[in-house]
DRENGU-699696 format. One line per 3 residues: for each residue y, x, z of N, C-alpha, C, O. Coordinates in pm, whole numbers, plus 50000, padded with zeros to 5 digits. Atoms other than C-alpha are relative to their C-alpha. Example, Ala and Ser with C-alpha at 12.3 -4.5 7.8 and 13.67 -1.06 7.14 Angstrom:
% residues 2
49881:50089:50000:49550:51230:50780:50120:50090:50000:50118:50194:50066  49881:49918:49994:49894:51367:50714:50109:49923:50073:50220:49974:50090
This chain:
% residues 311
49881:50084:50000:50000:50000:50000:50125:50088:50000:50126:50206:50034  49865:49916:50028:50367:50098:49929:50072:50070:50182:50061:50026:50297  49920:49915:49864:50562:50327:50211:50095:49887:50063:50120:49890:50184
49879:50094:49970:50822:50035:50232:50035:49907:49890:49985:49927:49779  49932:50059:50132:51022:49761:50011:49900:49914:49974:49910:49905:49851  50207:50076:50073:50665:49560:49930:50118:49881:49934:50207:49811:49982
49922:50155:50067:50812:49307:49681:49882:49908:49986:49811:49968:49906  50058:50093:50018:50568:49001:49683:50021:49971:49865:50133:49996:49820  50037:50091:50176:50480:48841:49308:50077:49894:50027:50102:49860:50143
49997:50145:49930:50600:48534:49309:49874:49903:49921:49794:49933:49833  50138:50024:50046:50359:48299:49251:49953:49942:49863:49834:49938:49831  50029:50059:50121:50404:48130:48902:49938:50149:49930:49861:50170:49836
50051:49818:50080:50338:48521:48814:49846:49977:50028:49784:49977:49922  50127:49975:49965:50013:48512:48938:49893:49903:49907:49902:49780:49902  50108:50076:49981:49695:48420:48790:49931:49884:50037:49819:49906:50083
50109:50087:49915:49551:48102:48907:49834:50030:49960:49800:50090:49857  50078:49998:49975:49215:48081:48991:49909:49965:49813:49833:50040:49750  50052:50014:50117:49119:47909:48656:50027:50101:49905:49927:50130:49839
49941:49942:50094:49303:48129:48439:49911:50106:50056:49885:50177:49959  50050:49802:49958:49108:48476:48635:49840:49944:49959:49754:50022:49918  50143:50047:50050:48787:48250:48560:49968:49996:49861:49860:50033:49817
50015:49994:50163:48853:48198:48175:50012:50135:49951:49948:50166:49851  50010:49851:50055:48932:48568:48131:49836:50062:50038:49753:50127:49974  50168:49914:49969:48606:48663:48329:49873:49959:49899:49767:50019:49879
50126:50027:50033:48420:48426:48118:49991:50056:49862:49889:50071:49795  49979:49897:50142:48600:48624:47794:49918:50092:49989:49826:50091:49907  50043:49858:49950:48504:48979:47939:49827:49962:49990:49768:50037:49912
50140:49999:49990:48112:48845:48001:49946:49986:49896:49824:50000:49890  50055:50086:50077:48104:48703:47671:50017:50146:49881:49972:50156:49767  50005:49892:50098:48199:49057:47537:49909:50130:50072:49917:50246:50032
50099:49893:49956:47925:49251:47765:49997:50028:50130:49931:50118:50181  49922:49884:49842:48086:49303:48121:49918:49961:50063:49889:49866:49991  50090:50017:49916:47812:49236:48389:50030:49983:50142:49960:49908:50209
49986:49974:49911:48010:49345:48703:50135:49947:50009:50217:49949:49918  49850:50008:49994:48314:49233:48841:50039:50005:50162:49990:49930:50246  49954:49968:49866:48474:49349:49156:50159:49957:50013:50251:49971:49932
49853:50072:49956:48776:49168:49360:50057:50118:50077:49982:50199:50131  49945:49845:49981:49006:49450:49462:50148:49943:50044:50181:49825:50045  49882:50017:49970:49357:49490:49572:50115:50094:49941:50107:50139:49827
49999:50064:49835:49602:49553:49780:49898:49975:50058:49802:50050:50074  50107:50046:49905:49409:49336:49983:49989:49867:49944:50078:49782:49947  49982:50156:50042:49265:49030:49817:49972:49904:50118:50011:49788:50105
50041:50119:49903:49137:48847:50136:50159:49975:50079:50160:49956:50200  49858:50026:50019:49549:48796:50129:50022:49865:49942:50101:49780:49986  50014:50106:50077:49458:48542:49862:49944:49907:50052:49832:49929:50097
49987:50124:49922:49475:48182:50005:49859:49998:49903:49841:50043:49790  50082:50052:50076:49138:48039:49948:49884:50064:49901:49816:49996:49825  50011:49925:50056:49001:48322:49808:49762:49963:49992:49700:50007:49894
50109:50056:49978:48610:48185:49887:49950:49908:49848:49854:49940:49778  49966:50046:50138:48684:47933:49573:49992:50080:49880:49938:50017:49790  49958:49940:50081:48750:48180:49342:49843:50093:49929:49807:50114:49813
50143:49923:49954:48400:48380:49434:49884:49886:49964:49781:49912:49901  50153:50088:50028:48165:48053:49419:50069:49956:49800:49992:49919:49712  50010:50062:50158:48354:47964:49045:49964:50146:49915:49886:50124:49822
50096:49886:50051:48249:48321:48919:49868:50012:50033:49821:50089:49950  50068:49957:49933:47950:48337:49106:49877:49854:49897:49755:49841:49898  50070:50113:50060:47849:48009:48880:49983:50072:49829:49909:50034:49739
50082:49895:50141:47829:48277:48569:49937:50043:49988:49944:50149:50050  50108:49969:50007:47525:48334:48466:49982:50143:49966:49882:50209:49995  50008:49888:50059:47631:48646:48291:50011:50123:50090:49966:50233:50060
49950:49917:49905:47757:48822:48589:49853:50056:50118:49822:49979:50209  50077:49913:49923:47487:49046:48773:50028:50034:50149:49946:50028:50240  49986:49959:49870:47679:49163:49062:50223:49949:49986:50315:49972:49909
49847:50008:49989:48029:49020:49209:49998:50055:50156:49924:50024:50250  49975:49885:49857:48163:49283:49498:50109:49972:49982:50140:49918:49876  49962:50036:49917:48453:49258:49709:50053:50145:50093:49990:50194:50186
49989:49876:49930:48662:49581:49811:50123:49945:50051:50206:49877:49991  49908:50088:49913:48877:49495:50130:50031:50125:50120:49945:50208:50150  50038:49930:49878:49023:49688:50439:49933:49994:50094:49892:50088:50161
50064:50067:49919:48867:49470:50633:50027:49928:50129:49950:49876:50209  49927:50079:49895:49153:49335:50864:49965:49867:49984:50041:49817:50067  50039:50157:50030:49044:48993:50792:49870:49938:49923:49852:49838:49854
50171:50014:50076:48678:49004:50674:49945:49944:50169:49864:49851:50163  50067:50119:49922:48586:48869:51042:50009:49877:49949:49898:49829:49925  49951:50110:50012:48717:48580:50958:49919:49912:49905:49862:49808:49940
50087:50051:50107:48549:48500:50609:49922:50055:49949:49906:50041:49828  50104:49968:50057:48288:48674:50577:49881:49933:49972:49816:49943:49867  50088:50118:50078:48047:48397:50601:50027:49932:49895:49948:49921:49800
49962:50087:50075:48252:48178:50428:49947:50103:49834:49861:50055:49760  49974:49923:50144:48281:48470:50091:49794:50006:49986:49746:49975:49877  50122:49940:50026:47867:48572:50156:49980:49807:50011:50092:49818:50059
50050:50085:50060:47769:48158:50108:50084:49951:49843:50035:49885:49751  49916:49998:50163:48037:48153:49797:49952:50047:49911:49996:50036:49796  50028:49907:50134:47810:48388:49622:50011:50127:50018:49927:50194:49958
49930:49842:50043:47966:48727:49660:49885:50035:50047:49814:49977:50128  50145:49932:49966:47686:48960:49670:50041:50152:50076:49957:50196:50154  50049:49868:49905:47803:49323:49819:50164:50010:50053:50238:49946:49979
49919:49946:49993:48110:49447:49979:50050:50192:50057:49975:50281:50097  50013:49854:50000:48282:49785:50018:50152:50018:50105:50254:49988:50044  49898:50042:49922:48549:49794:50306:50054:50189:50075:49996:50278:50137
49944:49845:49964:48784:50118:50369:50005:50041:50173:50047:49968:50262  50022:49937:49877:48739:50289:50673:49987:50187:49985:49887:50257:49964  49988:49857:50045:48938:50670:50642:49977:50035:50174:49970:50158:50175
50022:49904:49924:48878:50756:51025:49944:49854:50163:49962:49733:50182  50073:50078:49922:48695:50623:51324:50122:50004:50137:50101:49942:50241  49948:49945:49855:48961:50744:51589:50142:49846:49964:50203:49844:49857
49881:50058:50039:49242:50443:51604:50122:50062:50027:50219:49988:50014  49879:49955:49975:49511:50680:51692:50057:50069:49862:50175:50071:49827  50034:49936:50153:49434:50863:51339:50055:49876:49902:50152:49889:49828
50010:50125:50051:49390:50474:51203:50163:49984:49962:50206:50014:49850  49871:50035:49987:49763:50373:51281:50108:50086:49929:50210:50038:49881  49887:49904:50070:49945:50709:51136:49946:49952:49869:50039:49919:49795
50007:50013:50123:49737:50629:50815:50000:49895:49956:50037:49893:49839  49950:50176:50081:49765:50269:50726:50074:49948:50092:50028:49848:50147  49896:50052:49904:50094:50221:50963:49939:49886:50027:49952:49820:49924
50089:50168:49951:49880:49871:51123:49883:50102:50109:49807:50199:50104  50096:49978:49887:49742:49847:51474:49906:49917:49965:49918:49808:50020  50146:50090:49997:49397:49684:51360:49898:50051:49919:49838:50024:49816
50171:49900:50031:49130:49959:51374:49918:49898:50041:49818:49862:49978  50128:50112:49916:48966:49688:51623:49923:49892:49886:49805:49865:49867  50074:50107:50111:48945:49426:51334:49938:50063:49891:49878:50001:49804
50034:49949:50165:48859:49637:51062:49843:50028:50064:49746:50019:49989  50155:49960:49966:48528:49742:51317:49916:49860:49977:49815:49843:49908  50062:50109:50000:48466:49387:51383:49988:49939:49825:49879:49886:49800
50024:50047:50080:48514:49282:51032:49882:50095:49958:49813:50013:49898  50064:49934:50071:48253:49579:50910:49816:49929:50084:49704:49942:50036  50096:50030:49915:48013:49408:51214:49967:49881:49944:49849:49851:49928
50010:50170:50043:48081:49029:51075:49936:50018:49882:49850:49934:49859  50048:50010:50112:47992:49162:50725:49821:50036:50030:49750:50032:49929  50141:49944:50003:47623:49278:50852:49915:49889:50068:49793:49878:50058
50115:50118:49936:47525:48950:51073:50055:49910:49916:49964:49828:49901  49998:50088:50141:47698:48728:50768:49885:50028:49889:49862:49959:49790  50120:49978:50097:47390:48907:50605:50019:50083:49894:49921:50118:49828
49970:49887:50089:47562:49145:50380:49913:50116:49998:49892:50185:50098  50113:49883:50034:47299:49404:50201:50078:50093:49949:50191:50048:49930  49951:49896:50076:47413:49728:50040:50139:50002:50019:50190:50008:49907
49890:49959:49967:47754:49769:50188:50062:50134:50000:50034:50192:50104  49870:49908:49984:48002:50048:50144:50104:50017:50043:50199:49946:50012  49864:49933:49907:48251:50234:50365:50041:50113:49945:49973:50216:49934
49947:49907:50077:48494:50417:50186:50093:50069:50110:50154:50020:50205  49859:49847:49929:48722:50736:50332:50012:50038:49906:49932:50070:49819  49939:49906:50040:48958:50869:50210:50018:50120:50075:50078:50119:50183
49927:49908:49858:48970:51246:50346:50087:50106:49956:50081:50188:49864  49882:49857:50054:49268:51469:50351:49972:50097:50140:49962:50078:50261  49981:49857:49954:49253:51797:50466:50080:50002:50133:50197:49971:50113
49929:49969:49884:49376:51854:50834:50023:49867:50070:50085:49879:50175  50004:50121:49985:49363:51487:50889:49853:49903:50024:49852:49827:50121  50096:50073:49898:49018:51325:50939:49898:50079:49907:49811:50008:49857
50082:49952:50052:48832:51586:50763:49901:50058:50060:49822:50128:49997  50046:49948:49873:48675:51670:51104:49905:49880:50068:49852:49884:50179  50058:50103:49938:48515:51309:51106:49887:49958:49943:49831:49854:49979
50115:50045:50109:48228:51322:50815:49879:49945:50027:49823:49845:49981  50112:50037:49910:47948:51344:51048:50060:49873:50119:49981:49817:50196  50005:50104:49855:48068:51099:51312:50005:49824:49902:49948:49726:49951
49989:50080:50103:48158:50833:50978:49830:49966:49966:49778:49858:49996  50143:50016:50029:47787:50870:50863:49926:49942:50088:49871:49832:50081  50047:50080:49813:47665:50822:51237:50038:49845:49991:49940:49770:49983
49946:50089:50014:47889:50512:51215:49972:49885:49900:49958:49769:49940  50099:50009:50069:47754:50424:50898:49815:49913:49999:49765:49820:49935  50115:50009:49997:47414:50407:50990:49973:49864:50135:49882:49782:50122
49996:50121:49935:47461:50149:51278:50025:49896:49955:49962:49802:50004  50007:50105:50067:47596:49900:51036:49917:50021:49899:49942:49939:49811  50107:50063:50147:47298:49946:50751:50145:50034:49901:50180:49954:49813
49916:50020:50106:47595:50072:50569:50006:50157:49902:49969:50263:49951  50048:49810:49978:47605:50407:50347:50152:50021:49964:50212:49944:49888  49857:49935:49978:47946:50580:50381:50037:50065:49855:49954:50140:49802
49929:49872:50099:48141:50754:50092:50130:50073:49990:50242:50023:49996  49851:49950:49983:48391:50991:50083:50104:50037:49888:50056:50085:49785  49889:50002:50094:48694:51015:49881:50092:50086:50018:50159:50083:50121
49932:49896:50065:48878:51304:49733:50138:49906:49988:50146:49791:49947  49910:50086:50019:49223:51219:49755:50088:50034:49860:50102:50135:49791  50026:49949:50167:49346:51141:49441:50177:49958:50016:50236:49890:50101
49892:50015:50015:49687:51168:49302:50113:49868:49881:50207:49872:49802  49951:50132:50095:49761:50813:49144:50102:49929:50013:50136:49957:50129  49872:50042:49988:50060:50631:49133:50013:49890:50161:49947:49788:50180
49980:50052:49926:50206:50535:49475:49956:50170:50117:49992:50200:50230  50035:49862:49880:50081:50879:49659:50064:50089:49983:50030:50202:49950  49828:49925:49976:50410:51004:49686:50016:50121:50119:50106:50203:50136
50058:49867:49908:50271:51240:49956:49932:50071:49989:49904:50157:50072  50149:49889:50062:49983:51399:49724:50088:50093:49985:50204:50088:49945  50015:49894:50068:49975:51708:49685:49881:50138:50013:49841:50151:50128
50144:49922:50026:49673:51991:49605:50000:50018:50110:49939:49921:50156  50008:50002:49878:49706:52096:49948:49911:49910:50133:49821:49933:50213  50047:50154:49943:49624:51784:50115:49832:49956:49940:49772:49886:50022
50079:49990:50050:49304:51778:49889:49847:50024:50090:49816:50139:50058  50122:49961:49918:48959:51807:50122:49871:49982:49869:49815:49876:49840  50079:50014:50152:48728:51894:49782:49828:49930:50079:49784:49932:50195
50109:50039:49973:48386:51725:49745:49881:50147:50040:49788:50131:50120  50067:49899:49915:48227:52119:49794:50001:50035:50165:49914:50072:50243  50008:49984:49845:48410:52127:50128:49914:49909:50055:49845:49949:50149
50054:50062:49904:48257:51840:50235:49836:49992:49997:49765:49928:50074  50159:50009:49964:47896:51905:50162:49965:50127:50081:49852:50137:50128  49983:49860:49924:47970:52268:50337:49978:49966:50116:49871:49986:50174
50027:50103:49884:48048:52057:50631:49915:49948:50020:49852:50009:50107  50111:50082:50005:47797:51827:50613:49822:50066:50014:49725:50014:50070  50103:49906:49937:47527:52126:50609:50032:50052:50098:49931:50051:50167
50036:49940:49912:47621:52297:50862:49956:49897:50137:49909:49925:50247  50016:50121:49857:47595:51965:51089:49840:49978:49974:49777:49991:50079  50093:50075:50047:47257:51836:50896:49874:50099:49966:49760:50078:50007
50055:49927:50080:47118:52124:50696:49994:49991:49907:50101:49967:49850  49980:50002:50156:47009:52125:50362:50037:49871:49939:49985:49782:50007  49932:50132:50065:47182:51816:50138:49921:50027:49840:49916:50121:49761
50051:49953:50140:46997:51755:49843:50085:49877:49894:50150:49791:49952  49911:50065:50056:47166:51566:49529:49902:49890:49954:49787:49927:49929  50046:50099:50032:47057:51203:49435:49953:49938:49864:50005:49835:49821
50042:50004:50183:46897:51185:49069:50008:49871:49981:49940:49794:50049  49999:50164:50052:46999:50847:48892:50141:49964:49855:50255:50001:49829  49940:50057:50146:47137:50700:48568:50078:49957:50008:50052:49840:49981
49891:50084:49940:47457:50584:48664:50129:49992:49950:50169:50098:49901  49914:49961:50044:47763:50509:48568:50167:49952:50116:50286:49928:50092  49898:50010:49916:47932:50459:48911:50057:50117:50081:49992:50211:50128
49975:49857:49982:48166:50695:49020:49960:50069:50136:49994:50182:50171  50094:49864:49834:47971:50831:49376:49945:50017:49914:49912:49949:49817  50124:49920:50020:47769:51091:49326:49926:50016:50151:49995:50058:50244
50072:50039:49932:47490:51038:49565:49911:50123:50111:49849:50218:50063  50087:49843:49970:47322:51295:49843:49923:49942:50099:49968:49849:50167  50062:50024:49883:47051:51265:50078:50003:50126:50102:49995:50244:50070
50025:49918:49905:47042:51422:50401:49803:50059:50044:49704:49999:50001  50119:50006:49967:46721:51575:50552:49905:49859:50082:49782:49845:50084  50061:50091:49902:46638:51282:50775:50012:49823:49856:49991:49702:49866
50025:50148:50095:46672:51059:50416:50097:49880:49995:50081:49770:49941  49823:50114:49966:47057:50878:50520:50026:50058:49859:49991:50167:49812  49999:49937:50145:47166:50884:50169:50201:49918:50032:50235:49810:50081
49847:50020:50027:47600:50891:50122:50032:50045:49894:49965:50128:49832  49991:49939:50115:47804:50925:49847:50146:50127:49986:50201:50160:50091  49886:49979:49973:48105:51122:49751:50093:49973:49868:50021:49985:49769
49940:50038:50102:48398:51023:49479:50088:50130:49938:50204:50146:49974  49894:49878:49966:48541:51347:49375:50098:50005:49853:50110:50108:49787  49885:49991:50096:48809:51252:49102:50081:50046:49934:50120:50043:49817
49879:49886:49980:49051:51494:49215:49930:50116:49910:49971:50146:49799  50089:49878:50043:48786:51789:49142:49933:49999:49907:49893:50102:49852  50168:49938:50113:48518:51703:48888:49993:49817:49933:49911:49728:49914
50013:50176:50076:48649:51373:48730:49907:49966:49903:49860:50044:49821  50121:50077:50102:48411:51143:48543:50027:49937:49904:49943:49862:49853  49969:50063:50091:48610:51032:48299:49897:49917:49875:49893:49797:49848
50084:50012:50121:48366:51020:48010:49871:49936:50010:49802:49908:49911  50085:50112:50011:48107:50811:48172:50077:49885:50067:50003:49800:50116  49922:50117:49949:48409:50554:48304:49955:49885:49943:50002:49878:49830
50012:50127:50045:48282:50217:48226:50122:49881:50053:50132:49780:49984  49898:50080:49921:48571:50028:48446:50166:49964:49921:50234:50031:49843  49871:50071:50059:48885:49812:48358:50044:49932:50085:49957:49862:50136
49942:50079:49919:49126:49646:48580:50095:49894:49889:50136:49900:49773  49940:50114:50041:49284:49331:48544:50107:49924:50136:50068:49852:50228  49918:50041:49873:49597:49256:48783:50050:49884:50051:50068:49811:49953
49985:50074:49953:49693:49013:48975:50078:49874:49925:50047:49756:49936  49928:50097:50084:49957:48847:48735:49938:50068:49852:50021:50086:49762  50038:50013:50150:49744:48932:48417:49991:50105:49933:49951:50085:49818
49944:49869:50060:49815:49294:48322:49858:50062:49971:49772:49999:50032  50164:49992:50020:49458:49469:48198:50020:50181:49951:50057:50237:49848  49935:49827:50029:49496:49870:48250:49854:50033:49983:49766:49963:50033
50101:49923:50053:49225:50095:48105:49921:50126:50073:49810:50178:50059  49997:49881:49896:49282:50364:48381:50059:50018:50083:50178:50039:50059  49897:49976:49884:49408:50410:48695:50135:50086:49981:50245:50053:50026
49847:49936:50068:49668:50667:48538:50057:49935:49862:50141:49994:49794  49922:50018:50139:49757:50477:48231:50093:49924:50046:50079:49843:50138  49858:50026:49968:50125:50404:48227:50008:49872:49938:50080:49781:49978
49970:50231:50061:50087:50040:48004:49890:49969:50017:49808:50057:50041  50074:50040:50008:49847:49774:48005:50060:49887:49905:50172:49865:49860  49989:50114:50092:49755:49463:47805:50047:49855:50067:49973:49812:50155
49955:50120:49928:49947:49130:47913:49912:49922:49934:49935:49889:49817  50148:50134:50051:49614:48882:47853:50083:49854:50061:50060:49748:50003  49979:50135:49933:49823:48605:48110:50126:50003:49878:50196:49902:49875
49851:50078:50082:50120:48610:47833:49933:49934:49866:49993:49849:49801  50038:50017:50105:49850:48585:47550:49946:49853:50073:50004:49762:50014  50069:50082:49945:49637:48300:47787:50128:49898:50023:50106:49785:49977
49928:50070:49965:49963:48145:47905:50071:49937:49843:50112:49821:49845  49958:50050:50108:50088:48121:47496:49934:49979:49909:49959:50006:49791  50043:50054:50114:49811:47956:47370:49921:50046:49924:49869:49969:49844
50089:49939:50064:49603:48209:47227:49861:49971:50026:49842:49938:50143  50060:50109:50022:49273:48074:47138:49893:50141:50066:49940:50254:50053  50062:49981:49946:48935:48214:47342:49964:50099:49912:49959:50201:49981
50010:49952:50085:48850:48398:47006:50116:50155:49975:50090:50274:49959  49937:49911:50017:49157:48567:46970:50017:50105:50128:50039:50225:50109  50006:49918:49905:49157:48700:47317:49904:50100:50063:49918:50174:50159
50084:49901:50003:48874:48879:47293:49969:50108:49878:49901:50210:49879  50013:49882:50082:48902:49046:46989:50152:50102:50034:50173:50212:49984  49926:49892:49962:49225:49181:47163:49937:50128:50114:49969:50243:50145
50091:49960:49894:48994:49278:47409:49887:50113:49947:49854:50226:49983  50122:49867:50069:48739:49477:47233:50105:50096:49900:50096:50217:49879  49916:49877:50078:49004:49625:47015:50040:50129:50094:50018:50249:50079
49938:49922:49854:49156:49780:47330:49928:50049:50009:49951:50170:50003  50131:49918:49940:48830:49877:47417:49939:50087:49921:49928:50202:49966  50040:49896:50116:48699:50052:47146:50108:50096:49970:50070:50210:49946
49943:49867:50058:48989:50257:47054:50051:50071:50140:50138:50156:50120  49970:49953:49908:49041:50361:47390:49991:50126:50018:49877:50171:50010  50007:49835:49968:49138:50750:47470:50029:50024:50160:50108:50117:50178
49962:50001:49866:49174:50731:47842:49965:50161:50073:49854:50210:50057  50123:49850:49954:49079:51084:48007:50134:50005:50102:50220:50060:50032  49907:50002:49916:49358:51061:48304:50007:50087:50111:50094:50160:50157
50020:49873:49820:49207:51242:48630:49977:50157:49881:50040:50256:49917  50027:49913:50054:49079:51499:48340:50122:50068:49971:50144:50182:50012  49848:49975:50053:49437:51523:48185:50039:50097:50129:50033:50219:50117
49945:49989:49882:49575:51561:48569:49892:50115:50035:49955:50184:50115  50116:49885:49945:49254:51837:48647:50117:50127:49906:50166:50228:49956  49985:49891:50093:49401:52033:48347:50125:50049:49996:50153:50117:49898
49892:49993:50030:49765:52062:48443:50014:50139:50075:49931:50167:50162  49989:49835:49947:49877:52440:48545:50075:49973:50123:50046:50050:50215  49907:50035:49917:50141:52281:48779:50004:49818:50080:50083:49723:50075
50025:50178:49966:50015:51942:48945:50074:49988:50104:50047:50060:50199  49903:50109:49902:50281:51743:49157:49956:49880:50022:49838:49847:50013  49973:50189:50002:50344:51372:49203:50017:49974:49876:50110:50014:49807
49969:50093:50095:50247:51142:48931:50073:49941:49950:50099:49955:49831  49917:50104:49986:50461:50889:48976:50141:50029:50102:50123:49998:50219  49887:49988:49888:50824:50973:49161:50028:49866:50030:50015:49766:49960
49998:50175:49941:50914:50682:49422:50124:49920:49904:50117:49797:49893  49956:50070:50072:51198:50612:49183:49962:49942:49874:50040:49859:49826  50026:50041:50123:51008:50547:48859:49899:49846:50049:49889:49737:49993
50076:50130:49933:50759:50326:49122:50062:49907:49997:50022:49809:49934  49903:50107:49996:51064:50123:49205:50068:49919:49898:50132:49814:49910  49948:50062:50133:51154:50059:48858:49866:49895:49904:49873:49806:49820
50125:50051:50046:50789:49969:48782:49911:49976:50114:49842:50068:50159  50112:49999:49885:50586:49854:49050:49822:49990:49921:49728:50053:49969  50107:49971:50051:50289:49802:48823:49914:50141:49995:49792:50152:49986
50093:49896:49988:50216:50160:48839:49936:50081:50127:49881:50191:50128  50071:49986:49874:50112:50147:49219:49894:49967:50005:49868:49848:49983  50086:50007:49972:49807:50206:49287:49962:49863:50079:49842:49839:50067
50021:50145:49935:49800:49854:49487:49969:49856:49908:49894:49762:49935  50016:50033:50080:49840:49698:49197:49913:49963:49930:49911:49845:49895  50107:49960:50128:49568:49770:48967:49879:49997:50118:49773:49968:50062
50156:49950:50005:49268:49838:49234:49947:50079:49982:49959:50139:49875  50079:49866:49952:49052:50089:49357:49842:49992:49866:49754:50079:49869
């Protein structure tokens, strides 16, 4: 979320529920299988239970997940796990709430535990806990996260912090690489072996000796561009290709003027097919890496915050 200033959408901007349903049923009808609700924070979204059982009635759709901080997943987590939703993935960068509060300014480490507790007796299978870890900051918590982890049935992953629009405080420095943290992680565990599988999600997968299997996202270091299968679609309609790409496709101006189910998907595969996206790669390859995004170009464009678009 932004440092300050948060401008709210207003709401004719937004999506309704039908309109995020007719695009999903576009996207399925051109191959997509997966679709994940993302933020900000969607359990923000009034009603948001609704939204989950009218996707969840597509046959085409394989898996609908659900990435949240988890301040408010006590609350509906039953409600979202009888709607349909099948997995969620809820951020959790440090176990200590004194840590908690400097990094997502909000006193509610307490709810974010209880919501990660509500998601496991609501019956939630295959859950994910994401960290982010920076360097000098909770990079001292890998093993106690995993530990943590393993009491909710959940498997932990860690996250390379990445320099995408809105992280106006990145810089290489700040960086805790995915080598450091398996360095770490042996000397607590011992040997870490790597997780063989066909995949095209971005953890890369490790088991410990005792068979706890975590992942790690390392973006920053050893981006995956080139097996990226992922596309966001924002809140009021916008449809970005990459977390660093500076435009996207307005689908709610084409959906809102009439454009016919036909035509919106061959804008859709056009996009998709000629797509050159290579963004974290681009950003790997620069001799002099800074800030992406300066907070004044954010302020002129909020679309290119990371809040925006989804993890």
């Amino acid at each position: 979320m932004p440092l300050e200033d948060y401008t709210w959408l207003p709401r004719e901007e937004l999506l309704t529920f039908e309109e995020i349903n007719k695009l999903v049923d576009v996207f399925t009808e051109l191959g997509v299988t997966r679709v994940r609700l993302t933020g900000g924070e969607p359990l923000l979204r009034r009603d948001l239970p609704v939204l989950v059982r009218m996707l969840a009635a597509n046959a085409a759709l394989r898996d609908i997940a659900l990435t949240t901080n988890g301040t408010l997943l006590a609350e509906h987590a039953t409600a979202l796990r009888e709607a349909g939703l099948g997995r969620l993935t809820i951020s959790l960068d440090t176990l200590r709430p004194d840590r908690f509060q400097a990094l997502v300014r909000q006193d509610s480490h307490s709810e974010v535990l209880d919501g990660i507790e509500a998601a496991r007796i609501a019956g939630f299978r295959g859950t994910k806990i994401d960290a982010v870890i920076l360097r000098g900051l909770n990079d001292d918590e890998l093993s106690d996260l995993i530990e943590y982890g393993r009491t909710q049935e959940a498997e932990v992953r860690f996250i390379e912090y990445m320099d995408v629009g809105g992280a106006t405080e990145w810089s290489p420095e700040k960086v805790y690489s995915r080598a450091e943290m398996l360095a770490s992680l042996e000397k607590r565990y011992g040997s870490i072996e790597a997780v063989t599988e066909d995949s095209s999600a971005p953890a890369e997968r490790f088991r410990l000796p005792d068979g706890t299997v975590f992942g790690i996202i390392a973006s920053t270091t050893a981006p995956f561009c080139k097996k990226c299968d992922r596309s966001r679609l924002t809140a009021d309609g916008l449809w970005y290709l990459c977390l660093y790409a500076r435009q996207g496709t307005d689908l709610r101006k084409m959906l809102r003027g009439g454009a016919s189910r036909a035509d919106i998907a061959a804008e859709i595969a056009r996009t998709w097919t000629g797509r050159t996206d290579r963004g974290a790669e681009m950003r790997l390859a620069q001799a002099q890496r800074g800030i992406f995004v300066p907070v004044e170009k954010l302020r002129q464009d909020t679309h290119l915050e990371m809040h925006t678009r989804g993890g």
